[in-house]
C-alpha positions as CSV (number, residue, x, y, z in Angstrom):
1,X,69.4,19.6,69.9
2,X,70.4,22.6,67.7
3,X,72.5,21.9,64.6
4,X,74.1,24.9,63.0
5,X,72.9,24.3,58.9
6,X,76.1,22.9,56.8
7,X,78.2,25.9,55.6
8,X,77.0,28.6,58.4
9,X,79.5,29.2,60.8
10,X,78.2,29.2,64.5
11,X,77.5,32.9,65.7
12,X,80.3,33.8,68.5
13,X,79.2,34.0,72.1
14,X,78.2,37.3,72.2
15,X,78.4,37.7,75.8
16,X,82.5,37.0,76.0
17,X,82.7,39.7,73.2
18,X,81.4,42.6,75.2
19,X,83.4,45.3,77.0
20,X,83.0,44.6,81.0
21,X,81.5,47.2,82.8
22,X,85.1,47.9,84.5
23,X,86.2,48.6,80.9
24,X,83.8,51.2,80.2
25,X,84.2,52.2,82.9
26,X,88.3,53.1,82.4
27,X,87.7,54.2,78.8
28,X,85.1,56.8,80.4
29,X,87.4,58.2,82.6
30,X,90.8,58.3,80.2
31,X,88.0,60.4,77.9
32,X,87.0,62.7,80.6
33,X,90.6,63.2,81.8
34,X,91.3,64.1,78.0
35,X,88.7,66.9,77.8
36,X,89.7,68.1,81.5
37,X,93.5,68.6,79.9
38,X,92.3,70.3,76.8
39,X,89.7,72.5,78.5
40,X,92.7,73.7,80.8
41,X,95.6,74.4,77.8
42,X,92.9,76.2,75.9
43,X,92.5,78.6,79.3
44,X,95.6,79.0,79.7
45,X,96.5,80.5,76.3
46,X,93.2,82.5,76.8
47,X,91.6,80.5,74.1
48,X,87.7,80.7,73.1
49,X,86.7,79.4,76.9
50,X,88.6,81.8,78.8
51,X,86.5,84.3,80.4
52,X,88.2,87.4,81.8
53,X,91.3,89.7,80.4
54,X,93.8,90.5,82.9
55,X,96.3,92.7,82.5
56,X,99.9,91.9,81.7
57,X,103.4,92.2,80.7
58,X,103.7,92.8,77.6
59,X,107.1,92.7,75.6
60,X,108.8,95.9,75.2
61,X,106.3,97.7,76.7
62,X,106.6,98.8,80.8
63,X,103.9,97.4,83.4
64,X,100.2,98.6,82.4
65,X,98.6,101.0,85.0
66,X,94.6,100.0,86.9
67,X,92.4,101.0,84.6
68,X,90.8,103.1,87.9
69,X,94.1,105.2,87.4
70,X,92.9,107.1,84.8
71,X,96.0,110.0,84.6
72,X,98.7,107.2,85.0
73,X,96.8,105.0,82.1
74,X,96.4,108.0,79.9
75,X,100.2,109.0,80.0
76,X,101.4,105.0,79.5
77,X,99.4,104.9,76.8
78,X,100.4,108.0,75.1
79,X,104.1,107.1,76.1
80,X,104.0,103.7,75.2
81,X,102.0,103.8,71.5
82,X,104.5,105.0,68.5
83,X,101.1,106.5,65.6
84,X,98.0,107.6,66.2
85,X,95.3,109.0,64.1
86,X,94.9,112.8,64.0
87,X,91.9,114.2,62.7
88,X,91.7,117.8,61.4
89,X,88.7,120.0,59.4
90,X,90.1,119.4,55.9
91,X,91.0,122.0,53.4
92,X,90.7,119.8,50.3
93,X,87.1,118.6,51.6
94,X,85.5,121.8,52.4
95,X,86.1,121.8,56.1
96,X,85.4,117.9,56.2
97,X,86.5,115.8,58.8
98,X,89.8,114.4,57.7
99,X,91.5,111.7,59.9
100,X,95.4,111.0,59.0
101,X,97.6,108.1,60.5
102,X,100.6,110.3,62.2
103,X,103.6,108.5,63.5
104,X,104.1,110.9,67.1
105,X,106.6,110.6,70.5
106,X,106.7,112.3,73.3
107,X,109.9,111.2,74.3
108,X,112.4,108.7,74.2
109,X,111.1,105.2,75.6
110,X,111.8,105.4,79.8
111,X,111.7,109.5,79.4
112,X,108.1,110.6,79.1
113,X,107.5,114.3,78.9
114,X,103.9,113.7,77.7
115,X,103.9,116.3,75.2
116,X,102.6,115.0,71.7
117,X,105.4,116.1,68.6
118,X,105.2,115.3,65.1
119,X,107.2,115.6,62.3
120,X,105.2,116.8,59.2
121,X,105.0,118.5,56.0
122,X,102.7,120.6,54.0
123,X,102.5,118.5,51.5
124,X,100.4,116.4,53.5
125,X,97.0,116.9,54.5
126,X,97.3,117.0,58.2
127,X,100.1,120.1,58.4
128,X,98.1,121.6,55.5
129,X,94.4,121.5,57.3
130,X,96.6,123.1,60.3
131,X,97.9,126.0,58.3
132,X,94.2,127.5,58.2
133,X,92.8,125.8,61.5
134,X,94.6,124.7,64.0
135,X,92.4,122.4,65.8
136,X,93.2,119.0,65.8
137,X,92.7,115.5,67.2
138,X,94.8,112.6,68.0
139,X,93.5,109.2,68.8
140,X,95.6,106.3,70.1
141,X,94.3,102.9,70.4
142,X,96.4,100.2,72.9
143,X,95.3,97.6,70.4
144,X,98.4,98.8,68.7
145,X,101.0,97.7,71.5
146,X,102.4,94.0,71.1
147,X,100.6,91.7,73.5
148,X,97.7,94.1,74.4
149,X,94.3,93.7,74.4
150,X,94.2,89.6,74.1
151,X,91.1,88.2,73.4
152,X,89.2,91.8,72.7
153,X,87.9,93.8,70.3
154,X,90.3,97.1,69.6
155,X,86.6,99.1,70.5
156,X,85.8,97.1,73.5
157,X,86.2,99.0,76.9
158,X,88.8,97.7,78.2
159,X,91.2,98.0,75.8
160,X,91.9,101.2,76.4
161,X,91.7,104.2,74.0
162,X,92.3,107.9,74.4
163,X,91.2,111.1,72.5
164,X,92.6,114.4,72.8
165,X,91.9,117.8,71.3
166,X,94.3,120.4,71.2
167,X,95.5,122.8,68.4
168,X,98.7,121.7,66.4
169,X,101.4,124.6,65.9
170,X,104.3,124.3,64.3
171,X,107.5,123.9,66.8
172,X,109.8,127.3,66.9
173,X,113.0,127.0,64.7
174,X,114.7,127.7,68.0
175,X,113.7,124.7,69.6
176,X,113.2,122.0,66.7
177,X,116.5,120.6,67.4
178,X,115.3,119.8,71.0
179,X,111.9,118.5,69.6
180,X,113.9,115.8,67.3
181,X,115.7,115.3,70.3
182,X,112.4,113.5,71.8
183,X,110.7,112.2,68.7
184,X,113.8,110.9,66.3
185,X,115.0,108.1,69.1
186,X,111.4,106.2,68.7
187,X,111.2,107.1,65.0
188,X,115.1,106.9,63.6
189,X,113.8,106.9,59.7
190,X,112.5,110.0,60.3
191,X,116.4,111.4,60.1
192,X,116.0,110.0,56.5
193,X,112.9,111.7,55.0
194,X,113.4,114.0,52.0
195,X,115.0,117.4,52.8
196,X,113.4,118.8,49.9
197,X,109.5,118.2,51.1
198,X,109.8,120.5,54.2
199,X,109.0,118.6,56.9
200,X,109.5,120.6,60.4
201,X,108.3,119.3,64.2
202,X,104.8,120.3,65.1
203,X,103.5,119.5,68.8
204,X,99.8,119.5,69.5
205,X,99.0,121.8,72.6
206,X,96.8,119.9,74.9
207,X,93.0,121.2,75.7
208,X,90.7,117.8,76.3
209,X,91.5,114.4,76.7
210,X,88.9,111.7,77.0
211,X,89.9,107.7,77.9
212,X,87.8,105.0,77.8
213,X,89.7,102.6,79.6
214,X,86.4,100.1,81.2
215,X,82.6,100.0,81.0
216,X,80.5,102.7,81.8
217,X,81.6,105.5,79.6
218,X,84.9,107.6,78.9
219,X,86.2,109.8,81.9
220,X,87.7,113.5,81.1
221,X,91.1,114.3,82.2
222,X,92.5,118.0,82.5
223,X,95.9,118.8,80.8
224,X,97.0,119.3,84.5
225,X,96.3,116.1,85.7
226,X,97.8,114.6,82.6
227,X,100.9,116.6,82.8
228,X,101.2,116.2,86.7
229,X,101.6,112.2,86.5
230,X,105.5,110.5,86.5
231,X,105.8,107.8,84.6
Protein backbone atom coordinates (compact mmCIF):
# COMPACT_ATOMS: atom_id res chain seq x y z
CA UNK A 1 0.00 0.00 0.00
CA UNK A 2 1.16 3.63 -0.56
CA UNK A 3 2.75 5.46 2.31
CA UNK A 4 3.14 9.19 1.96
CA UNK A 5 7.25 9.67 2.97
CA UNK A 6 7.53 11.21 6.77
CA UNK A 7 7.29 15.05 6.59
CA UNK A 8 5.32 15.28 2.98
CA UNK A 9 1.97 16.23 3.30
CA UNK A 10 -0.47 14.08 1.13
CA UNK A 11 -1.39 15.95 -2.20
CA UNK A 12 -5.24 17.12 -2.00
CA UNK A 13 -7.69 15.23 -4.09
CA UNK A 14 -7.47 17.06 -7.12
CA UNK A 15 -10.66 16.06 -8.46
CA UNK A 16 -12.93 17.79 -5.47
CA UNK A 17 -10.76 20.98 -6.15
CA UNK A 18 -11.94 21.66 -9.60
CA UNK A 19 -14.67 24.00 -10.77
CA UNK A 20 -17.80 21.75 -11.99
CA UNK A 21 -18.71 22.13 -15.40
CA UNK A 22 -22.05 24.04 -14.13
CA UNK A 23 -19.61 26.55 -12.55
CA UNK A 24 -17.87 27.37 -15.65
CA UNK A 25 -20.49 27.33 -17.04
CA UNK A 26 -22.18 30.42 -14.75
CA UNK A 27 -18.89 32.29 -14.63
CA UNK A 28 -18.97 32.14 -18.65
CA UNK A 29 -22.19 33.62 -18.88
CA UNK A 30 -21.93 36.47 -15.91
CA UNK A 31 -18.61 37.36 -18.28
CA UNK A 32 -20.54 37.50 -21.48
CA UNK A 33 -23.36 39.38 -19.87
CA UNK A 34 -20.57 41.92 -18.69
CA UNK A 35 -19.20 42.61 -22.20
CA UNK A 36 -22.89 42.63 -23.71
CA UNK A 37 -23.56 45.72 -21.03
CA UNK A 38 -20.40 47.48 -21.88
CA UNK A 39 -20.51 46.98 -25.59
CA UNK A 40 -24.20 48.67 -25.30
CA UNK A 41 -23.14 51.90 -22.80
CA UNK A 42 -20.26 52.50 -25.10
CA UNK A 43 -23.01 52.75 -28.22
CA UNK A 44 -24.97 54.63 -26.56
CA UNK A 45 -22.65 57.47 -25.80
CA UNK A 46 -21.43 56.98 -29.41
CA UNK A 47 -18.19 55.65 -28.17
CA UNK A 48 -15.36 54.00 -30.47
CA UNK A 49 -18.05 51.00 -31.61
CA UNK A 50 -20.67 53.16 -32.71
CA UNK A 51 -21.11 53.16 -36.31
CA UNK A 52 -23.41 55.91 -37.80
CA UNK A 53 -23.85 59.86 -36.82
CA UNK A 54 -27.37 60.84 -36.66
CA UNK A 55 -28.45 63.99 -36.35
CA UNK A 56 -29.56 65.75 -33.18
CA UNK A 57 -30.54 68.35 -30.81
CA UNK A 58 -28.09 70.07 -29.87
CA UNK A 59 -28.13 72.74 -26.92
CA UNK A 60 -28.89 76.12 -27.86
CA UNK A 61 -28.96 75.51 -31.24
CA UNK A 62 -32.65 74.85 -33.23
CA UNK A 63 -33.35 71.39 -34.90
CA UNK A 64 -30.64 70.63 -37.77
CA UNK A 65 -32.19 70.44 -41.36
CA UNK A 66 -31.65 66.79 -43.90
CA UNK A 67 -28.58 67.15 -45.28
CA UNK A 68 -30.72 66.51 -48.87
CA UNK A 69 -32.09 70.14 -47.99
CA UNK A 70 -29.35 71.81 -49.11
CA UNK A 71 -30.87 75.78 -48.99
CA UNK A 72 -32.51 75.14 -45.47
CA UNK A 73 -28.97 73.47 -44.21
CA UNK A 74 -27.08 76.36 -45.73
CA UNK A 75 -29.09 79.13 -43.95
CA UNK A 76 -29.12 77.05 -40.31
CA UNK A 77 -25.82 76.91 -40.59
CA UNK A 78 -25.07 80.41 -41.38
CA UNK A 79 -27.72 81.44 -38.71
CA UNK A 80 -26.76 79.17 -36.20
CA UNK A 81 -22.52 79.59 -36.25
CA UNK A 82 -21.37 83.05 -34.39
CA UNK A 83 -17.23 83.39 -36.58
CA UNK A 84 -16.10 82.17 -39.51
CA UNK A 85 -12.98 82.49 -41.47
CA UNK A 86 -12.92 85.12 -44.21
CA UNK A 87 -10.38 85.00 -46.69
CA UNK A 88 -9.30 88.00 -48.74
CA UNK A 89 -6.09 88.72 -51.46
CA UNK A 90 -3.86 90.42 -48.92
CA UNK A 91 -2.28 93.80 -49.22
CA UNK A 92 0.64 93.21 -46.85
CA UNK A 93 1.44 89.77 -48.83
CA UNK A 94 1.44 90.94 -52.27
CA UNK A 95 -2.04 89.87 -53.24
CA UNK A 96 -1.63 86.56 -51.10
CA UNK A 97 -4.28 84.60 -49.90
CA UNK A 98 -4.97 85.88 -46.46
CA UNK A 99 -7.60 84.02 -44.27
CA UNK A 100 -8.84 86.04 -40.95
CA UNK A 101 -11.17 84.54 -38.12
CA UNK A 102 -14.26 87.16 -38.25
CA UNK A 103 -16.79 87.01 -35.57
CA UNK A 104 -20.22 87.65 -38.11
CA UNK A 105 -24.47 87.53 -37.51
CA UNK A 106 -27.00 87.80 -39.62
CA UNK A 107 -29.47 88.39 -37.15
CA UNK A 108 -30.48 87.97 -33.77
CA UNK A 109 -30.89 84.17 -32.78
CA UNK A 110 -34.82 83.03 -33.95
CA UNK A 111 -34.63 86.15 -36.59
CA UNK A 112 -32.59 85.11 -39.58
CA UNK A 113 -32.26 87.60 -42.38
CA UNK A 114 -29.37 85.60 -43.89
CA UNK A 115 -27.32 88.48 -44.73
CA UNK A 116 -23.60 88.11 -43.42
CA UNK A 117 -22.51 91.69 -41.33
CA UNK A 118 -19.34 92.31 -39.63
CA UNK A 119 -17.97 94.67 -37.58
CA UNK A 120 -14.35 95.68 -38.62
CA UNK A 121 -11.61 98.04 -38.71
CA UNK A 122 -8.86 99.04 -40.99
CA UNK A 123 -6.50 98.37 -38.73
CA UNK A 124 -7.00 94.90 -39.41
CA UNK A 125 -6.08 92.97 -42.30
CA UNK A 126 -9.41 91.83 -43.48
CA UNK A 127 -11.21 95.54 -43.84
CA UNK A 128 -7.74 96.70 -45.14
CA UNK A 129 -7.40 93.87 -48.10
CA UNK A 130 -11.18 95.02 -48.80
CA UNK A 131 -10.32 98.75 -49.22
CA UNK A 132 -8.33 97.82 -52.60
CA UNK A 133 -10.33 94.51 -53.48
CA UNK A 134 -13.37 93.72 -52.45
CA UNK A 135 -13.68 90.11 -52.97
CA UNK A 136 -13.95 88.08 -50.18
CA UNK A 137 -14.66 84.68 -48.69
CA UNK A 138 -16.24 83.39 -45.64
CA UNK A 139 -16.13 79.82 -44.47
CA UNK A 140 -18.19 78.40 -41.59
CA UNK A 141 -17.58 75.05 -40.24
CA UNK A 142 -20.67 73.28 -37.98
CA UNK A 143 -17.82 71.65 -36.03
CA UNK A 144 -18.03 74.99 -34.23
CA UNK A 145 -21.72 74.54 -32.77
CA UNK A 146 -21.99 72.78 -29.25
CA UNK A 147 -22.92 69.11 -29.72
CA UNK A 148 -22.33 68.93 -33.54
CA UNK A 149 -20.54 66.70 -35.44
CA UNK A 150 -20.02 63.81 -32.67
CA UNK A 151 -17.72 61.30 -33.48
CA UNK A 152 -16.35 63.19 -36.91
CA UNK A 153 -13.71 64.85 -38.18
CA UNK A 154 -14.54 68.81 -38.64
CA UNK A 155 -13.44 67.93 -42.65
CA UNK A 156 -15.53 64.86 -42.88
CA UNK A 157 -18.71 65.15 -45.21
CA UNK A 158 -21.16 65.21 -43.06
CA UNK A 159 -20.27 67.61 -40.85
CA UNK A 160 -21.33 70.15 -42.75
CA UNK A 161 -19.33 73.22 -44.10
CA UNK A 162 -20.23 76.11 -46.31
CA UNK A 163 -18.15 78.58 -48.48
CA UNK A 164 -19.35 81.69 -49.95
CA UNK A 165 -17.84 84.29 -52.17
CA UNK A 166 -19.14 87.64 -52.40
CA UNK A 167 -17.55 91.17 -52.17
CA UNK A 168 -17.36 92.92 -48.66
CA UNK A 169 -18.53 96.71 -48.68
CA UNK A 170 -18.67 98.77 -46.03
CA UNK A 171 -22.38 99.27 -44.59
CA UNK A 172 -23.84 102.99 -45.46
CA UNK A 173 -23.66 105.49 -42.37
CA UNK A 174 -27.37 105.61 -42.94
CA UNK A 175 -28.03 102.18 -42.10
CA UNK A 176 -25.20 101.06 -39.53
CA UNK A 177 -27.44 101.66 -36.75
CA UNK A 178 -29.88 98.98 -38.33
CA UNK A 179 -26.81 96.64 -39.11
CA UNK A 180 -25.81 96.66 -35.17
CA UNK A 181 -29.29 96.15 -34.70
CA UNK A 182 -28.68 92.39 -36.16
CA UNK A 183 -25.08 91.66 -35.29
CA UNK A 184 -24.63 93.45 -31.56
CA UNK A 185 -27.49 90.96 -29.87
CA UNK A 186 -25.19 87.65 -30.82
CA UNK A 187 -21.92 89.65 -30.25
CA UNK A 188 -22.79 92.16 -27.08
CA UNK A 189 -18.78 92.95 -26.54
CA UNK A 190 -18.83 94.33 -29.70
CA UNK A 191 -20.69 97.56 -27.99
CA UNK A 192 -17.36 97.72 -26.00
CA UNK A 193 -14.57 97.76 -28.69
CA UNK A 194 -12.40 100.88 -28.86
CA UNK A 195 -14.07 104.02 -30.43
CA UNK A 196 -10.78 105.30 -31.35
CA UNK A 197 -9.77 102.14 -33.87
CA UNK A 198 -12.70 102.91 -36.35
CA UNK A 199 -14.52 100.00 -36.54
CA UNK A 200 -17.84 100.39 -38.82
CA UNK A 201 -20.45 97.33 -40.05
CA UNK A 202 -19.36 95.74 -43.34
CA UNK A 203 -21.78 93.03 -44.93
CA UNK A 204 -20.50 90.68 -47.53
CA UNK A 205 -22.84 90.78 -50.68
CA UNK A 206 -23.57 87.25 -51.73
CA UNK A 207 -22.32 85.78 -55.36
CA UNK A 208 -21.47 81.73 -54.75
CA UNK A 209 -22.09 79.55 -52.03
CA UNK A 210 -20.84 75.96 -52.05
CA UNK A 211 -21.94 73.25 -49.00
CA UNK A 212 -20.65 70.17 -48.54
CA UNK A 213 -23.02 68.73 -46.29
CA UNK A 214 -22.49 64.42 -47.30
CA UNK A 215 -20.39 62.33 -49.65
CA UNK A 216 -20.08 62.82 -53.07
CA UNK A 217 -18.94 66.44 -53.47
CA UNK A 218 -20.18 70.00 -52.55
CA UNK A 219 -23.50 71.21 -54.24
CA UNK A 220 -23.84 75.11 -55.46
CA UNK A 221 -26.55 77.07 -54.21
CA UNK A 222 -27.65 80.53 -55.90
CA UNK A 223 -28.08 83.70 -53.63
CA UNK A 224 -31.84 83.23 -54.57
CA UNK A 225 -32.30 80.06 -53.26
CA UNK A 226 -30.36 80.98 -50.23
CA UNK A 227 -32.21 84.10 -49.66
CA UNK A 228 -35.75 82.45 -50.47
CA UNK A 229 -35.55 79.82 -47.47
CA UNK A 230 -37.53 80.72 -43.91
CA UNK A 231 -35.90 79.61 -41.12
Amino acid sequence: MYQPLPGVAEAPNSTADKPSWSDRASRCLTLTCLVFVIVLGLMAAGGPVATKVTPRRMPNVSPRPDHSDINRLARWLIHEADWGVVSTLSRHLNGAPFGNVVSYADGPRGNSTGRLLFYLTTLDATAYDAQANASAMLTVSEAQLPGSCRGLDAEDPPCAKISILGELHRVPASEEGAARDLLFPRHPAMQDWPAGHEFHMYELFIQQIQLLAWYGGPRQITPQDYFGVQL
